[in-house]
N, C-alpha and C positions, 0 to 999 in steps of 0.2 A: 147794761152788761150783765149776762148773768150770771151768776156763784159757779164755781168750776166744782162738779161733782168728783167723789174718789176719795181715796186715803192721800194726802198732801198733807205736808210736816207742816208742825207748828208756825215755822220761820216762813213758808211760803204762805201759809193761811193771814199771818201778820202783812206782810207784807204788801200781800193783795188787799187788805182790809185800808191799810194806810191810803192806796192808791186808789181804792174808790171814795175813802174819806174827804181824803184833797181832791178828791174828781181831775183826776187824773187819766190821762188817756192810756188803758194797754194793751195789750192782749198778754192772756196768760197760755204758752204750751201744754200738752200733754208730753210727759216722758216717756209714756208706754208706749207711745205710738212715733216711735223714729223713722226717722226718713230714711228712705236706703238709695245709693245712690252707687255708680261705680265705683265706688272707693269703699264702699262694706256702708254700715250703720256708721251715721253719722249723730253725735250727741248734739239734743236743744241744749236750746238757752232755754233760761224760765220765763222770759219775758220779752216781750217789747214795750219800752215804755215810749211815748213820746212828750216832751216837758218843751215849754219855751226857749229853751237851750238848743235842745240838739234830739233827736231821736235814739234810744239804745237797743241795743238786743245787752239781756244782763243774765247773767249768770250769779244765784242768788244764793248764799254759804250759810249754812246758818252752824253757829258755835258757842258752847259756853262759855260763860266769862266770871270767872278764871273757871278753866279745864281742870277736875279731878281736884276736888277742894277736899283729899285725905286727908287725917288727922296729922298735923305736923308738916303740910305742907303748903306752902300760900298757892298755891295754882299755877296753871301756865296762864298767861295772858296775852292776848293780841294773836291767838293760831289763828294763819293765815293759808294752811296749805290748801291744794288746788291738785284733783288730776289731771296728765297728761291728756286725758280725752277729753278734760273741762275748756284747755287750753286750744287744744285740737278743732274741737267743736265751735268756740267762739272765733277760731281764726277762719272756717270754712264757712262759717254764715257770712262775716266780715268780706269775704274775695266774694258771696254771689249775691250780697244784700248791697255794697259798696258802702262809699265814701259814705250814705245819705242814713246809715246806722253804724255808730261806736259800740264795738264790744265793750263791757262796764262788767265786772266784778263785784259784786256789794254782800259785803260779810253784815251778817243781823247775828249780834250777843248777845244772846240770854243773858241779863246781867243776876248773879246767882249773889253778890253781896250789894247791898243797897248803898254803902260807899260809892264804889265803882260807877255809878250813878254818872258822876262827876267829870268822868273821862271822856265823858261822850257830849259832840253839840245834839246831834238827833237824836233823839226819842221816841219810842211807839209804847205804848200801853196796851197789852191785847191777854186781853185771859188771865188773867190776875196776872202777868210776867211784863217785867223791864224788856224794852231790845235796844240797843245801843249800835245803829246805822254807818257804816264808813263803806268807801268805797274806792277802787283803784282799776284806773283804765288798763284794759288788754296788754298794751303795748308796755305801759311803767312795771305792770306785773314782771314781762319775761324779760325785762332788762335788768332785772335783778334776781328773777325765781334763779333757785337752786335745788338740784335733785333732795329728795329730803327720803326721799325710801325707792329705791330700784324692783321691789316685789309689790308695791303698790300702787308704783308710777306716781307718784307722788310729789307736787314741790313745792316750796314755799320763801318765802323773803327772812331774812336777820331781822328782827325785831324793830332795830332802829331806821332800815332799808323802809319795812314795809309803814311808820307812822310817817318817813321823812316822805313817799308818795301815796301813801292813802289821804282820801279829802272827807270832810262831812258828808253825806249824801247831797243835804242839798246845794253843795255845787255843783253837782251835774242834774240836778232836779230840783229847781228852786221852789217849787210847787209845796213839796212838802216840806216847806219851813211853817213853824210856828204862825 
């Protein structure tokens, strides 16, 4: 497979490095290059992965952990939001890809304090930086998302919503376990 060329963030560059570490089967998208379809531009996913489990199309988040580490404040931890056209998109590949690809969510943390370490089963090591792997299927997401910004489009889970249905990653990709 070979290296996807372009400017692709940290948390995708990780990600892909994991999946070829485990030899992992995927393909990676291009975002610039959307599909158009009668329904206007429709948004990729980032991925297909296929794992002894199940095949996904994933939609890959990547976030600080903890977010906005001011002086005086511990951080947010566990942001979960997601846009409307993230949700959008994942559900319009799902109707013409079917049953035989799971839409998957998988937020990758920066972890920015080396405690925080702790929270997480998965781990990647990429570029001198922690990432701390969870992930939450399609469906679990919008049984719980809530608007979180209207000028954004924005939504996201209650904190305790989104730990009681996010999993390790490798429950849905046992490949990259340890």
């Amino acid at each position: 497979m070979a290296r996807r060329k372009g400017n692709y963030s940290c948390y995708e560059r990780m990600f892909e490095n994991l999946l070829r570490q485990k030899e992992v089967v995927y393909v990676a998208t291009d975002e610039n290059r959307r599909p158009v379809s009668r329904y206007g531009n429709i948004k990729n996913f980032d991925f297909i992965v296929h794992s002894s489990k199940c095949n996904y199309t994933i939609d890959l988040k990547g976030r600080e952990f903890p977010q906005s580490m001011k002086p005086g404040r511990p951080g947010l931890k566990w942001q979960n939001w997601i846009k409307l056209e993230d949700i959008n998109g994942l559900d319009f590949w799902h109707r013409i890809m079917g049953n035989n690809f799971s839409p998957l969510i998988v937020f990758a943390y920066k972890i920015l304090k080396p405690d925080d370490i702790f929270l997480f089963w998965d781990l990647c090591n990429f570029e001198d930086n922690s990432f701390g792997l969870i992930a939450i299927t399609l469906d679990d997401y919008k049984s719980s998302a809530k608007l979180r910004s209207e000028k954004w489009g924005a939504y996201s889970l209650k904190k305790a919503d989104f730990l009681n249905a996010a999993k390790p990653l490798r429950f849905f990709i046992p490949e990259i376990a340890p």
